[in-house]
C-alpha positions in Angstrom: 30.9 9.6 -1.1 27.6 8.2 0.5 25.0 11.0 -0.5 22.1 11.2 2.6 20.7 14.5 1.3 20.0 17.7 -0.5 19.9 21.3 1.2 18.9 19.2 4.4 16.3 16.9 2.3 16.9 13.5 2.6 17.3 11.2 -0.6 16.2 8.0 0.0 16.8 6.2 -3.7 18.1 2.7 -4.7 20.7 4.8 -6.5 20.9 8.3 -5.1 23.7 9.4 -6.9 21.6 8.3 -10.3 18.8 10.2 -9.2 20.9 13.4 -7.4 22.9 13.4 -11.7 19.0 13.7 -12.9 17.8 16.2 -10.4 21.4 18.6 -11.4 20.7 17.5 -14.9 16.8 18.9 -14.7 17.8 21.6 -13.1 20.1 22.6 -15.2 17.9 22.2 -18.2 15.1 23.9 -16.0 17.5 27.4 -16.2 18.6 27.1 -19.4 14.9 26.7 -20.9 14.1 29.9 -18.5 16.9 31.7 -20.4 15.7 30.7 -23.9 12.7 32.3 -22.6 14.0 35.5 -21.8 15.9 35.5 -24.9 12.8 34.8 -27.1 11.0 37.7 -24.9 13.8 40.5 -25.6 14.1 39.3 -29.4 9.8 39.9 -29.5 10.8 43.6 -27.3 13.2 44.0 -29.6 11.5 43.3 -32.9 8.2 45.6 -31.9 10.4 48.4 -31.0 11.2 48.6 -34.9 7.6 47.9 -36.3 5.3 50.6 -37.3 2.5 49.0 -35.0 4.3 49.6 -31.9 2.4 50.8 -29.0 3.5 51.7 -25.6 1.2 49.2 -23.6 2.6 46.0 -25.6 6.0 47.5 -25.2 5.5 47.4 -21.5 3.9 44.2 -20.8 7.0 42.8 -22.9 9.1 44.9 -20.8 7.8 43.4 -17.4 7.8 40.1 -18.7 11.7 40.4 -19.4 12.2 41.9 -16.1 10.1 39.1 -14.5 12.2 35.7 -16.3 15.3 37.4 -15.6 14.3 37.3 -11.9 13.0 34.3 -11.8 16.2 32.7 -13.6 18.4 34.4 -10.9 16.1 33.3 -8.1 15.9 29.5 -9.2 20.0 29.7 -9.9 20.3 30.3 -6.3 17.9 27.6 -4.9 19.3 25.4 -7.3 23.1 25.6 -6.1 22.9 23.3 -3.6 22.2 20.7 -6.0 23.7 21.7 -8.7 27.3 22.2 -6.6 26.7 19.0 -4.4 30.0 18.0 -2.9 29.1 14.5 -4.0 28.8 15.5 -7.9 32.4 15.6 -9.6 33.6 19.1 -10.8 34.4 17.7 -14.5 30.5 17.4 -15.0 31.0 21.3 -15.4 27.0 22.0 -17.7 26.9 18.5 -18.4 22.9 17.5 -18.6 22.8 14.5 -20.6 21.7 12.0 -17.3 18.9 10.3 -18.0 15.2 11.8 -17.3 13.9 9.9 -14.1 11.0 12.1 -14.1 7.8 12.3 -16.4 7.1 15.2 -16.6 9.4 19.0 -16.5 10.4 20.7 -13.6 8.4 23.4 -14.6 5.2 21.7 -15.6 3.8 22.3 -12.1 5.3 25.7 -11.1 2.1 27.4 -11.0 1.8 25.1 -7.8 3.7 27.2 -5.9 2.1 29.9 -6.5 -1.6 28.6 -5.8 -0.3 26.9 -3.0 2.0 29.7 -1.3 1.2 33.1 -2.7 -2.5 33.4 -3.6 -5.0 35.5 -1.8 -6.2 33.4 1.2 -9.9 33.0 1.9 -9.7 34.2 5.4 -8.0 33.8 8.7 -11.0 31.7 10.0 -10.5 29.2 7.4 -7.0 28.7 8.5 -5.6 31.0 6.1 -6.2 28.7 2.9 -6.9 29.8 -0.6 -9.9 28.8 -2.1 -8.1 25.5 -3.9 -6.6 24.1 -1.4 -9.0 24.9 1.5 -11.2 22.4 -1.2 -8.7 19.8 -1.5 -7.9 19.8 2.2 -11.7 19.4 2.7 -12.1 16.4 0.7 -9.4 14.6 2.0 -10.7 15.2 5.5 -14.0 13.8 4.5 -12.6 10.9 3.5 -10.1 10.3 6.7 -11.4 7.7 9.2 -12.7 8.5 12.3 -10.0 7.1 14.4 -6.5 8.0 15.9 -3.7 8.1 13.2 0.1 7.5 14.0 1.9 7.8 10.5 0.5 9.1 7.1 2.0 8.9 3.8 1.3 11.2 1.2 2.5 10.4 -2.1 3.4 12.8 -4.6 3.2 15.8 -2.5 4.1 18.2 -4.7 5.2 21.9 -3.0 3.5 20.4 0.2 0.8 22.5 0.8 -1.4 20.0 1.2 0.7 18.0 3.6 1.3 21.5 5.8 -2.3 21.5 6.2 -3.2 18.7 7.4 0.0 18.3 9.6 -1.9 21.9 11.4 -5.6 19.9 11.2 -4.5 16.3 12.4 -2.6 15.2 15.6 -0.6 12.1 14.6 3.1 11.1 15.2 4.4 11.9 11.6 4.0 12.7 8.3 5.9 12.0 6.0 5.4 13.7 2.1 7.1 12.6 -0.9 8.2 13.4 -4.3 10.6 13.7 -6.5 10.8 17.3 -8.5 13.4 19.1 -6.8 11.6 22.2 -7.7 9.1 22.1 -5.8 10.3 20.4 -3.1 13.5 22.3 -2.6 11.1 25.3 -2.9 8.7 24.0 0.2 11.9 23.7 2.3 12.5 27.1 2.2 9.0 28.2 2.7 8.6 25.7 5.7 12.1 26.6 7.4 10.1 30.2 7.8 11.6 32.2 5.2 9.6 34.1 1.8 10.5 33.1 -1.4 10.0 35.6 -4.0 9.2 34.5 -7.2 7.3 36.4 -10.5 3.8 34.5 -11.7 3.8 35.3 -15.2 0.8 34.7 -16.7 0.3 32.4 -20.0 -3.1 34.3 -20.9 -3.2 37.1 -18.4 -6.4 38.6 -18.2 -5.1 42.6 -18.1 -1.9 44.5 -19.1 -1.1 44.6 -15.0 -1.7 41.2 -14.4 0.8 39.6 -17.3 3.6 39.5 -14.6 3.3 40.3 -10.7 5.9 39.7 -8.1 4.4 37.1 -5.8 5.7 36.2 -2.1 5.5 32.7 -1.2 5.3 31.8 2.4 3.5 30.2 5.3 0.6 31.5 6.5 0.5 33.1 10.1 -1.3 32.5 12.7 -1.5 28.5 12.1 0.7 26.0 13.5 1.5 22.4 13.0 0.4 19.7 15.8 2.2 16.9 13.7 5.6 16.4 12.9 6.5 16.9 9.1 8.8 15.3 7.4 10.0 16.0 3.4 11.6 12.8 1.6 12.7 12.1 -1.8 11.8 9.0 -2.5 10.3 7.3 -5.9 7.4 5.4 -5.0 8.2 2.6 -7.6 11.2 1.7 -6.2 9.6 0.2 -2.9 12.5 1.8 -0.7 10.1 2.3 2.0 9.5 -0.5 4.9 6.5 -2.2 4.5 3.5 -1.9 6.9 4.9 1.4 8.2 1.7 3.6 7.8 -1.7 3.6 8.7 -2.6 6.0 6.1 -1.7 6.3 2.9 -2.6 9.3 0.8 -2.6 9.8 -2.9 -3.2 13.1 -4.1 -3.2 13.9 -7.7 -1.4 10.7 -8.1 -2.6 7.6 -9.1 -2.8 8.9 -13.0 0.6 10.0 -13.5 2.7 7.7 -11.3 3.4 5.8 -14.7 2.5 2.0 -13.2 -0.7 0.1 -14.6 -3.3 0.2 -11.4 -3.2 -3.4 -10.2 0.6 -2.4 -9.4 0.0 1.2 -7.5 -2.7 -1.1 -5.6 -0.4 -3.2 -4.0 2.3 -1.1 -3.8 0.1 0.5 -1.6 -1.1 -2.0 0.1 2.2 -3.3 1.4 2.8 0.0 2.9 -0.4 0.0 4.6 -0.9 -2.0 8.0 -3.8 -3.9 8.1 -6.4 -1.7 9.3 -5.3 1.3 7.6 -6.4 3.2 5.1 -5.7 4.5 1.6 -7.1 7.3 0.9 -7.1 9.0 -2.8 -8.3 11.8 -4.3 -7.9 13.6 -7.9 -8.6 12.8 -11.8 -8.2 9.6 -13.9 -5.9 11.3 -16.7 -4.1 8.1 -16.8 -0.4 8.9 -18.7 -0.6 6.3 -21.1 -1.0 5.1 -24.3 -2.8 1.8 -23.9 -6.2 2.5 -24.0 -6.9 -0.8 -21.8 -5.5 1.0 -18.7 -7.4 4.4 -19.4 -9.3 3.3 -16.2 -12.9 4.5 -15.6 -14.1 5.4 -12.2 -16.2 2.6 -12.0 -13.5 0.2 -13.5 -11.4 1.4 -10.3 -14.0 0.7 -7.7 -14.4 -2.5 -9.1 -10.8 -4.0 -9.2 -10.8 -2.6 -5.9 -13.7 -4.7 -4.7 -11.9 -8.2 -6.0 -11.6 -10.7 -3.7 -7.7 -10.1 -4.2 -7.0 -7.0 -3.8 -6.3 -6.8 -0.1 -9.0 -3.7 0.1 -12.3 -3.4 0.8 -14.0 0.3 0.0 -15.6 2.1 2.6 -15.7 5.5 1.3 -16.7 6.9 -2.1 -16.9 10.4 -3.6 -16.9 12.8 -6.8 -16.7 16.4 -7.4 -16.0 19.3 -9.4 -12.6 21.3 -8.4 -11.6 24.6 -9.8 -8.2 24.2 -10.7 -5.7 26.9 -11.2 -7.7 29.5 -11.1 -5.2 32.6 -10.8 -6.6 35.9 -10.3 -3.9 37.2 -13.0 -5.4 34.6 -15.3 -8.4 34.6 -17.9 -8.2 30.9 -18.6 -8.7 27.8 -15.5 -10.0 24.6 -16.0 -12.3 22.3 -14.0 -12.0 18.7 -13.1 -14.0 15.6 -12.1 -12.0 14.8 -9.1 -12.8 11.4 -7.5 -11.8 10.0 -3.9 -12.1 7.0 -1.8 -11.1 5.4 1.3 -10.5 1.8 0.7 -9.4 0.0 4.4 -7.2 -2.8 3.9 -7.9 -6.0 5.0 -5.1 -8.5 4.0 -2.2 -8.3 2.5 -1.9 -8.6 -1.3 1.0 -10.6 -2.7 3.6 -7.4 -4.7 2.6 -7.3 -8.3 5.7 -8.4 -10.0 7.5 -5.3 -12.1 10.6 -5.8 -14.4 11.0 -2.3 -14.7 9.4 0.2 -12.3 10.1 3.4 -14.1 8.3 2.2 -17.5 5.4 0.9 -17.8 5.2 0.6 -22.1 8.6 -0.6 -23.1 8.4 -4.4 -23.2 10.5 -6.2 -21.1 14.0 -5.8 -20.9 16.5 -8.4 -19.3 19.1 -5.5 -19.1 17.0 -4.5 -16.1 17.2 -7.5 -13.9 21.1 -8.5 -15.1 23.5 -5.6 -16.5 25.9 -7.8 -17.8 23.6 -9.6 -20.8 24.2 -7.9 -24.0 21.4 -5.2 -24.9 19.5 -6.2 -27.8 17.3 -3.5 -29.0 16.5 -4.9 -32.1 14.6 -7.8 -30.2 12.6 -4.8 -28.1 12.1 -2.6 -31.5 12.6 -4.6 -34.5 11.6 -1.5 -36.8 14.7 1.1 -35.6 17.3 2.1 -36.8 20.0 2.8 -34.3 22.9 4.9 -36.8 19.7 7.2 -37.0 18.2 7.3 -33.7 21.9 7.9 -32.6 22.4 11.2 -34.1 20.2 13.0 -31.7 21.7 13.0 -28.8 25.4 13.1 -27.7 25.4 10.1 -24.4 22.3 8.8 -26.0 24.4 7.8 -29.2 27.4 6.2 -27.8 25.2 4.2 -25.4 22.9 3.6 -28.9 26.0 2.3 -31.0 27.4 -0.2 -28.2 24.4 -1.8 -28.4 24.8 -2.2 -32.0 28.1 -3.6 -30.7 26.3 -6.4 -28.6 28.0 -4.5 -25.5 25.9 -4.9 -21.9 24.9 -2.1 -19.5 27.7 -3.2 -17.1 30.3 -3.0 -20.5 28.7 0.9 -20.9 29.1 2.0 -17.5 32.9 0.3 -17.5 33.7 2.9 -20.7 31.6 5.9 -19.7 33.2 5.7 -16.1 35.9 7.8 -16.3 33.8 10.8 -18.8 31.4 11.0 -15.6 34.0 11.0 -13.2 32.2 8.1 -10.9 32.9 4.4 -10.7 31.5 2.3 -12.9 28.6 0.5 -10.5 27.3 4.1 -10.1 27.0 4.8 -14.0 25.4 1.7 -14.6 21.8 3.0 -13.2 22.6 6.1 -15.6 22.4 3.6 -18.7 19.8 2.1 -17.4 17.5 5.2 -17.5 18.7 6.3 -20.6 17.9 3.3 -22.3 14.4 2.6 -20.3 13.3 6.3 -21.2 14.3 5.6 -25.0 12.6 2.5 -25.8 9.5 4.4 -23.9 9.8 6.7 -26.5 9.8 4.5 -29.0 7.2 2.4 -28.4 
């Protein structure tokens, strides 16, 4: 079956059925780790209803939390059915969450997000309705936005798409178009953008009173404001480079360029192929690179200059730095704040693509199972110091894909086997190996 989409969002992956496995998988795991929570929460109820300490205040905070991750588990299970029941996903997978994780971080690392972006008390209706965060973040970006007429902006990691529903209601251009790829939060910004409320609990991790530890939030679109661009939703994994080349005259990365997972000469021109000349990549957020090779731990001022090489297809015309409160929930007594730093860099040439073995990694060493899935896979060559009859034991897909390399077997020799246990022809399995392997040896390096 040729999979186009998910609850009307479009999937636009070189393997979507990899990717649509991972998103089900995450989801999945995303409920069940909601439900360990709850079960941890009544156990702590529970257990204080028996000790002589017992009060009624911590009895009732414990209480509401309960109340509130049983809600939230039932409300997720629902948004989640589309994926999790896609007609393109065979039935045997029944719980089955063992694909590989295409993602770096949770589902719900960033599910605060909705809530900030969609729920929290707006700063008024003459500033558009925005809270206090984003009304900032939409600022910044708008100082940084040339002073010319724009036909298509990227945004890049766009998260529950708050930020990407705010400028589509500030800017007149013929279409954006926001990407990620959390099904969370994007399936969650569908909803909100087709019109309807969403109705989640924000439980706090430190909540600054007994009232606040759990309060039922609406999330929905503000009133009163309406878009003057078109705005289109996309899954799409920027490192795959599914997207045309010199399509967009603005490129936006929000929050991005840190966690995206690629060394910075690579996001660079990435980005710069999908720029026409002329246009403009525009960026704003930290440098909390996700790495662990302190050599790409990039300064600000290391950016600006390997942006200003000769080479790099870019020349900056727009610089800035500043302090953003982040998270700061009014049912919270902890927020942080970050040096957030922006730019609009014009580009002037085209850059020649930064050659990538493996887009999805960027620590494992290179892997020829990537570019051919029919060499043997030699993990002893990529981690001489493993051992693989230990590693194995962890995991039940990880192991039998561990112990036919042992065997000398190739990726395309794994999907062959594993086939029939998935339910899906072999070619379509053979991107599920893939990730499994790429994220283990990222692991292990």
């Amino acid at each position: 079956m040729f999979i186009q989409s998910i609850n009307g969002l479009k999937l636009d992956f070189e393997s979507p059925l990899a990717w649509l496995l991972n998103f089900r998988a995450s989801a999945l795991r995303t409920l069940a780790n909601l439900e360990a929570d709850a079960k941890r929460t009544a156990q702590s109820l529970h257990s204080h209803k028996n000790t002589p300490a017992s009060d009624t205040q911590t009895l009732t905070r414990l209480q509401n939390i309960l109340q509130a991750q049983n809600f939230n588990h039932q409300k997720l299970s629902k948004m989640f059915q589309p994926l999790i029941e896609h007609p393109a996903l065979p039935h045997a997978l029944g719980s089955f969450t063992g694909a590989p994780s295409l993602q770096t971080e949770s589902l719900e690392a960033n599910f605060v997000n909705l809530f900030r972006d969609w729920a929290w008390p707006y700063v008024s209706a003459t500033e558009g309705q925005a809270t206090e965060e984003t009304r900032a973040h939409l600022k910044a970006i708008l100082d940084l936005l040339p002073d010319r007429k724009m036909t298509r902006v990227l945004i890049l990691g766009a998260g529950s798409a708050r930020l990407a529903f705010d400028l589509a209601c500030e800017i007149k251009c013929d279409e954006i178009v926001a990407t990620e790829i959390n099904p969370l939060l994007f399936l969650a910004a569908k909803e909100i953008l087709d019109g309807k409320t969403l109705d989640l609990y924000e439980i706090a991790e430190l909540p600054a009173s007994l009232e606040t530890a759990s309060v039922k939030q609406s999330l929905k679109l503000p009133t009163d404001v309406q878009m003057k661009s078109k705005l289109t939703l996309l899954f799409n994994d920027f490192t795959e480079d599914r997207l045309q080349e010199a399509q967009f005259d603005i490129v936006i990365t929000p929050w991005f360029i840190d966690v995206v997972g690629l060394p910075f000469e690579i996001t660079r021109s990435k980005i710069n192929r999908l720029l026409t000349v002329g246009g403009s990549w525009v960026n704003l957020g930290p440098l909390m690179f996700m790495t662990n090779d302190r050599s790409e731990l990039l300064t600000n001022d290391e950016i600006q200059s390997r942006l200003s090489q000769s080479n790099s297809g870019f020349r900056v015309e727009r610089k800035s730095q500043n302090w953003l409160t982040q998270l700061k929930s009014s049912l919270s007594a902890t927020f942080r704040t970050d040096a957030v730093y922006g730019w609009r860099a014009d580009k002037i040439e085209n850059q020649k693509t930064e050659q990538v073995l493996d887009t999805n990694q960027t620590t494992a060493p290179r892997a020829e199972f990537i570019q051919d899935t029919g060499k043997p896979v030699v993990l002893e060559r990529l981690l001489p110091n493993l051992d693989l009859e230990e590693a194995a034991q962890s995991h039940a897909l990880l192991s039998e894909i561990l112990m036919a390399c042992h065997e000398g077997q190739s990726v395309r020799q794994m999907a062959t086997k594993l086939a029939p246990d998935f339910g899906l022809p072999a070619e379509a399995v053979e991107p599920i190996v893939q990730g499994v392997l790429v994220n283990f040896i990222r692991s292990q390096s």
